[in-house]
C-alpha positions as semicolon CSV with decimal commas, in nm:
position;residue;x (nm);y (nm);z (nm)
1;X;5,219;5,745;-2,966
2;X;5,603;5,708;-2,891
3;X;5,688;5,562;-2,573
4;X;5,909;5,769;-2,371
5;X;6,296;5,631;-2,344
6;X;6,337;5,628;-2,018
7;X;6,722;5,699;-1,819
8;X;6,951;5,507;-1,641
9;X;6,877;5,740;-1,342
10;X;6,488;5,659;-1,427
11;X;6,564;5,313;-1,420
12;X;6,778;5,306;-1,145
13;X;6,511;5,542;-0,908
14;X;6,260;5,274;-0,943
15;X;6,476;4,967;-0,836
16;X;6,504;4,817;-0,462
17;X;6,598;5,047;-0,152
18;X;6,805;4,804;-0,027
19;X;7,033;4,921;-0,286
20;X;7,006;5,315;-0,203
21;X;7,260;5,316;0,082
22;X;7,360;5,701;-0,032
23;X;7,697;5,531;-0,130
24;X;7,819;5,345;-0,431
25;X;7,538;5,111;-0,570
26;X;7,653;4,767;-0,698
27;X;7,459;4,829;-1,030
28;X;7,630;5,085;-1,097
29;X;7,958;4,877;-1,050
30;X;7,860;4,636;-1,284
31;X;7,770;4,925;-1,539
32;X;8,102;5,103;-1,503
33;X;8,300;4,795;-1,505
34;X;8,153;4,657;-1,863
35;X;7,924;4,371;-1,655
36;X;7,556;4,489;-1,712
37;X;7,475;4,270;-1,985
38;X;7,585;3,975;-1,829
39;X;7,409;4,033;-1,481
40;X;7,048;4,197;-1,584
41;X;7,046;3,895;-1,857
42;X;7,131;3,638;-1,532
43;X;6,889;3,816;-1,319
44;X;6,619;3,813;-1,618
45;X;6,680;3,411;-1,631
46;X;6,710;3,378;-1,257
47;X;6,332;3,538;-1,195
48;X;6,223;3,395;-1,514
49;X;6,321;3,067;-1,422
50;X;6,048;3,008;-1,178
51;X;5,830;2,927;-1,405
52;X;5,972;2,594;-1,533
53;X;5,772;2,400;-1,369
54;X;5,429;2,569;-1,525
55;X;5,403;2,786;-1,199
56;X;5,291;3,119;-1,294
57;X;5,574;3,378;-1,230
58;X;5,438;3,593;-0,990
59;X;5,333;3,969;-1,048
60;X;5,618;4,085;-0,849
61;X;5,894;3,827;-0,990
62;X;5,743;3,992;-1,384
63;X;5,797;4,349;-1,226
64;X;6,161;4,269;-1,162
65;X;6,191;4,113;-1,552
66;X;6,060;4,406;-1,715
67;X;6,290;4,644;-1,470
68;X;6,587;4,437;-1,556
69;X;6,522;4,446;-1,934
70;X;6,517;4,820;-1,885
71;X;6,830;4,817;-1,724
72;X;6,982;4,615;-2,000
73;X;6,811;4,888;-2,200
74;X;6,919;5,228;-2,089
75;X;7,295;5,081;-1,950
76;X;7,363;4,949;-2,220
77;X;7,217;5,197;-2,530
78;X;7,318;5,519;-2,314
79;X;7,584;5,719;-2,509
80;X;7,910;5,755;-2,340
């Protein structure tokens, strides 16, 4: 079975509220302004990072991976 592609909009309704102000959201800055690549691969590194010292990353630092990679994902495979 085909997984379902999922939106920027999808993506972007299941990030952090402390990013839903009602007014411009940085992400979608960095989309518009040619930067998503660059930050959701930094953020991907930053979270993944954690675990250089053989920690385990934790549940909630893998949950922000994964959304990141689909941000990289739907930002940057949408059709303009």
């Amino acid at each position: 079975m085909k997984e379902k592609t999922l939106t920027w909009d999808d993506i972007k309704k299941r990030g952090s509220d402390h990013y839903k102000t009602g007014g411009v959201e940085p992400i979608d800055l960095y989309k518009d302004g040619g930067m998503l690549a660059d930050f959701a691969l930094c953020s991907i590194i930053k979270y993944a990072y954690r675990n250089k010292d053989g920690v385990f990353v934790s549940a909630k630092d893998m949950d922000k991976i994964i959304h990141y990679a689909e941000m990289l994902k739907a930002g940057c495979t949408e059709k303009k």
